[in-house]
N, C-alpha and C positions, 0 to 999 in steps of 0.2 A: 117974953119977947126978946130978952135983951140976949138970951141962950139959944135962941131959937136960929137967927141970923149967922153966928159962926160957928155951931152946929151942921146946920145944912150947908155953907159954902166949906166943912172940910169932908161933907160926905160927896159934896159934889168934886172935889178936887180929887178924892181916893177914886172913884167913877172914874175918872179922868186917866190916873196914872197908867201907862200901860203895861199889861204883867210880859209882856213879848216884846223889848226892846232892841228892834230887828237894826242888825249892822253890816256892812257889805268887812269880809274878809277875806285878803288873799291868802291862796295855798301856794308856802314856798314849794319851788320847784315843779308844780302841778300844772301852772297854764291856767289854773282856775279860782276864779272868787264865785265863794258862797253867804250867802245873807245868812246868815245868824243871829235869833235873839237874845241872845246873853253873850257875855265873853266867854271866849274857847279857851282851853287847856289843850294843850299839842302833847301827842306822844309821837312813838315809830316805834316800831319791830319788826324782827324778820320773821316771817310767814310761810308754809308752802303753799303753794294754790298752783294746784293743776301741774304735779309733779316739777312745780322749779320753786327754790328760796327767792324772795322777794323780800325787801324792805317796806313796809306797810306806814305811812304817815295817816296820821289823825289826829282832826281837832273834834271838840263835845265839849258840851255845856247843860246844863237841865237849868229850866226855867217854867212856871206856871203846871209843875205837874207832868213834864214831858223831857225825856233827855233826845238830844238830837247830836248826830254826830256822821262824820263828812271825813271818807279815807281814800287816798289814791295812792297808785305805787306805777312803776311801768316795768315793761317786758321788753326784751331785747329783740324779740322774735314774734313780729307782729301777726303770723298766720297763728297764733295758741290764744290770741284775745278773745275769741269767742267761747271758747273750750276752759280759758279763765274765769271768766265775769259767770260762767255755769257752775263752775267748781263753788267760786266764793259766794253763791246764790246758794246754793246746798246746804255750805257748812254753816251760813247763816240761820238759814232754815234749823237744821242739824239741832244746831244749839238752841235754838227756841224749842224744839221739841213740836213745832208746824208739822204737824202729821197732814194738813193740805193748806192750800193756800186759798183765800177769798177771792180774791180776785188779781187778773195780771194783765197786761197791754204792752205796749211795745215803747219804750222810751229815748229820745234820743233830743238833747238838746241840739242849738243850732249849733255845727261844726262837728258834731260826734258821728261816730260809724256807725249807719246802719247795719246793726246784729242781732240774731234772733234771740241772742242771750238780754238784747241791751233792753229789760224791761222796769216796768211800775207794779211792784206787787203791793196787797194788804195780807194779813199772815197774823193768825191768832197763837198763841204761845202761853209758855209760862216761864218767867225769871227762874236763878236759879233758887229764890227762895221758893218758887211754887206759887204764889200769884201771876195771875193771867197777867198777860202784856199783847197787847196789838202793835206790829212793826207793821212801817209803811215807809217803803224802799224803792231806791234805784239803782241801778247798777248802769255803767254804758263807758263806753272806751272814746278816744280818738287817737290817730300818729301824731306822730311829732318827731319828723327826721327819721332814723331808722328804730324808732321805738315805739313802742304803742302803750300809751298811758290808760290805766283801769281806773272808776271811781265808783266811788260809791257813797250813796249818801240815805239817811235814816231817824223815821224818828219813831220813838219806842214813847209808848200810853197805854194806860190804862183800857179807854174804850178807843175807838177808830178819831180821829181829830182829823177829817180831812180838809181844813180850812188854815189848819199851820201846815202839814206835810205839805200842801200845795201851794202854799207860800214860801216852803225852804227848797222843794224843786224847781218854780222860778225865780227862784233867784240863786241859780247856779249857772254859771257865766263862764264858758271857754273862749280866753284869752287868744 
């Protein structure tokens, strides 16, 4: 008995801990915070998408089995935002080797342009080790002055998790 008592209250507190310690993060320069479960690592680089060089910001983190990861850049020339966020749905595709997609719908948080580009895929793949990976993504724009900012946001798993992916899409907030 006397092992039995702080036994179960450290399995109940393991129970307890949670593997997704979801955090509100802003994006510099972006206009947008996104909830995050782990702490991010930030990069940038420059990109082409959709015939122009772009500077590409990102933060990512892997946490309980899942990396997630949150990129936006802007464009100078807000009539190519539709024809972008198609480009960068491609080469994402592209790279997973998604010879079709699962499923796809039309996404647009509040304040983002409605675009037929701006959608919610699911998208089966394979790393480039060659294990399968399930991406579950968004892509969707809004202006900002004479610019138009692109984002994009994703989380890569093993099987489809649509209970975190739609946890890091709501909680993606245009500032």
């Amino acid at each position: 008995m006397k092992w039995t008592l702080p036994l179960a209250a450290s399995l109940l507190l393991a129970a307890c801990s949670p593997a997704l310690n979801w955090r509100s993060v802003p994006l510099d320069g972006a206009a947008l915070t996104a909830t995050l479960p782990c702490k991010p690592e930030h990069a940038a680089r420059t990109v082409e998408m959709a015939g122009m060089q772009v500077e590409l910001a990102m933060v990512g983190c892997d946490a309980d089995g899942a990396t997630f990861a949150v990129s936006h850049t802007a464009l100078p020339d807000p009539a190519r935002a539709d024809a972008a966020l198609a480009h960068w749905r491609a080469a994402m595709l592209a790279r997973l080797g998604a010879a079709q997609v699962a499923s796809e719908m039309p996404f647009a948080p509040r304040g983002a342009l409605a675009l037929p580009s701006a959608v919610q895929v699911l998208a089966q793949g394979r790393r480039p080790d060659g294990t399968a990976v399930t991406a579950q993504a968004v892509w969707f724009a809004r202006t900002m002055g004479v610019q138009v900012h692109l984002y994009h946001a994703v989380v890569y798993t093993a099987k489809p998790r649509p209970d975190v992916a739609d946890a890091l899409f709501a909680g993606l907030e245009l500032q």
